[in-house]
C-alpha positions in Angstrom: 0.0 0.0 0.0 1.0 3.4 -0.9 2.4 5.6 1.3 3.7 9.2 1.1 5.1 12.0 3.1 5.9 15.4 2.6 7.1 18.2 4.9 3.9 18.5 7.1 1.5 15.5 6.4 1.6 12.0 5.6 -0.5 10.7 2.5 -1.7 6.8 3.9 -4.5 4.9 2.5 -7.8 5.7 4.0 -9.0 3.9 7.0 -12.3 3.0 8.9 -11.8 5.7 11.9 -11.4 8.5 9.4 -15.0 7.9 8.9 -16.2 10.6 11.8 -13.6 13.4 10.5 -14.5 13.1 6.9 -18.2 13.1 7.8 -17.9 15.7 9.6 -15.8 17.8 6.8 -17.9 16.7 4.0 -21.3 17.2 5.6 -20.3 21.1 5.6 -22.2 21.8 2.5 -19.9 24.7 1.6 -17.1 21.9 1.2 -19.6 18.8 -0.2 -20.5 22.0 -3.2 -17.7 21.9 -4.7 -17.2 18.2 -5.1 -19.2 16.6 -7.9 -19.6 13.2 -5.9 -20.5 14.2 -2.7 -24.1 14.1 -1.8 -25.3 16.5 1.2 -25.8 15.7 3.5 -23.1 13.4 4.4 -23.2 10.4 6.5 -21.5 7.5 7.8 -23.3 5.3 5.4 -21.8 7.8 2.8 -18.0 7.1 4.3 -18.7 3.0 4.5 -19.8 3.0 0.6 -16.7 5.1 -0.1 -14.1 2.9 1.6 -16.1 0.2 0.2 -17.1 0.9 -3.7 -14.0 3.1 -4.1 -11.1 2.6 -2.2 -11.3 -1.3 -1.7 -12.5 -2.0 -5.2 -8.9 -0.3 -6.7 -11.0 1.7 -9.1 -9.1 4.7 -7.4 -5.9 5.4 -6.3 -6.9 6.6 -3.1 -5.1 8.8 0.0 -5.9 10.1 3.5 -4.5 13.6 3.7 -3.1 13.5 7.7 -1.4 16.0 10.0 2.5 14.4 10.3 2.9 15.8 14.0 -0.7 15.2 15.3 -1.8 12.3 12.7 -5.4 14.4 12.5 -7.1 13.2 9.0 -7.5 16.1 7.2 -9.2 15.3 3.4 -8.3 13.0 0.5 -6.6 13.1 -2.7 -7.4 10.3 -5.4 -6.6 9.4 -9.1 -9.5 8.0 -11.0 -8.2 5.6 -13.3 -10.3 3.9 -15.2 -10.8 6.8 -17.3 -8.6 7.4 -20.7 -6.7 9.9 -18.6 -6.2 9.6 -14.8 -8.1 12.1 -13.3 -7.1 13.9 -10.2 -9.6 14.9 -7.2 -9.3 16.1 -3.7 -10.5 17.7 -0.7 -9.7 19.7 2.8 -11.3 19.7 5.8 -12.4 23.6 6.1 -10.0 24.0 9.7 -7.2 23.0 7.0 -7.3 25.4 3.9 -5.8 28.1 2.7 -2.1 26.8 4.5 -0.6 25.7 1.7 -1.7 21.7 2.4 -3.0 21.2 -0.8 -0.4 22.2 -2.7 1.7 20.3 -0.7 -0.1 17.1 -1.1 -0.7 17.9 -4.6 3.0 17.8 -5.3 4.2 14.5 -3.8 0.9 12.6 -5.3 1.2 14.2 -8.8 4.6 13.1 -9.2 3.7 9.4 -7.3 1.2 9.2 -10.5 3.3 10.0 -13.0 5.9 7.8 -11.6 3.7 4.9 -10.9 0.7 5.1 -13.5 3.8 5.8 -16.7 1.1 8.0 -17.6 2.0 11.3 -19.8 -0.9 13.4 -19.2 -3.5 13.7 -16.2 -6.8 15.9 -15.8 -8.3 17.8 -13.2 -10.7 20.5 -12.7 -13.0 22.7 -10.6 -16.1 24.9 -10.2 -15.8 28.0 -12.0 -17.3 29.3 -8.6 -14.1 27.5 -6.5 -11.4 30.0 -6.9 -9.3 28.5 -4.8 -9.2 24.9 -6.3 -8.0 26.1 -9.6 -5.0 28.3 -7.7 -4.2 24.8 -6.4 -4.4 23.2 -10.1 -2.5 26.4 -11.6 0.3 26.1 -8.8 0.4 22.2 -10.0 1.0 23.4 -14.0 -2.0 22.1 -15.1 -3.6 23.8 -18.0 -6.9 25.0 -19.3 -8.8 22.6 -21.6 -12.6 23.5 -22.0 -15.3 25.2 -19.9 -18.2 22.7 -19.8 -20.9 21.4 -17.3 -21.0 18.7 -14.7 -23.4 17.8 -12.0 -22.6 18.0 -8.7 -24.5 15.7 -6.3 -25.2 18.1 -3.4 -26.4 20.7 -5.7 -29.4 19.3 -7.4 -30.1 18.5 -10.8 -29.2 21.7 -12.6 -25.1 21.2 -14.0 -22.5 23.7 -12.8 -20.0 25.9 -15.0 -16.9 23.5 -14.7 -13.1 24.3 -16.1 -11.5 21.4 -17.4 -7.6 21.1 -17.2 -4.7 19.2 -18.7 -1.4 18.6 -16.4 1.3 17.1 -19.1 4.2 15.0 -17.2 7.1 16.9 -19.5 5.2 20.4 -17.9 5.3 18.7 -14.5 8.7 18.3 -14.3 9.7 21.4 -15.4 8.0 23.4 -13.3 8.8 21.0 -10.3 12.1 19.6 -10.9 12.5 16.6 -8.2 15.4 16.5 -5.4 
């Protein structure tokens, strides 16, 4: 099983005590809106058919997001890969954001996928109304592909503005050169 760390947070497979944390994170709706899987409200049962349908079925490369000093659970960060291109997602508990976490975590999984998937491209994307997810994204080097719509569970039936983006491996490692 995958394991990662970086300067502040260790990236280890999710486990069944995260479940109170991540319910509790994800059933703030202002978090659960800008995810386009996430129903709201969340529950447990929510958590138990994640760990269950996504994270044990290997559909997903899959990581908790935890504090290295404290070992607090803090969000996730996945590949979907059973896609032509491996699509990145993630979330941050709201106590957690706008430190510098996520681009943190972004960095060390990004270049795990390249590394482990031999992939040479990867997508991503966010909410035209989630600002701070596409800083994250633009900090990573991915790239602008298309403007489209996508559903988002916990906001109904109507599709949301969503911006597409492209992260090439070559683009990766020049902007983020390892060692």
């Amino acid at each position: 099983m995958t394991e990662l760390s970086t300067a502040r947070m260790t990236l280890r497979p999710p486990r069944d005590e995260d479940g109170p944390d991540a319910v509790r994170y994800l059933d703030d709706h202002e978090t659960a809106r800008m995810l386009a899987r996430v129903p709201h409200p969340y529950t447990m049962d929510d958590w138990n058919g994640f760990m269950e349908n996504v994270v044990l079925n290997g559909d997903e490369e899959v990581l908790a997001l935890t504090d290295k000093a404290s070992g607090a659970f803090m969000g996730v960060i996945s590949f979907q890969t059973d896609e032509d291109e491996p699509v990145l997602g993630y979330w941050l508990g709201a106590p957690f954001r706008g430190r510098g976490f996520m681009k943190e975590a972004g960095l060390a999984f990004v270049r795990h996928g390249f590394a482990k998937l031999g992939v040479p491209s990867m997508i991503s994307g966010h909410f035209i109304d989630n600002p701070a997810s596409g800083r994250v994204l633009n900090f990573l080097g991915f790239e602008e592909l298309e403007i489209d719509l996508v559903t988002a569970l916990s906001r109904g039936p109507e599709p949301v503005r969503h911006v597409t983006m492209r992260l090439t491996k070559e683009r990766f490692e020049r902007l983020h050169p390892a060692g």
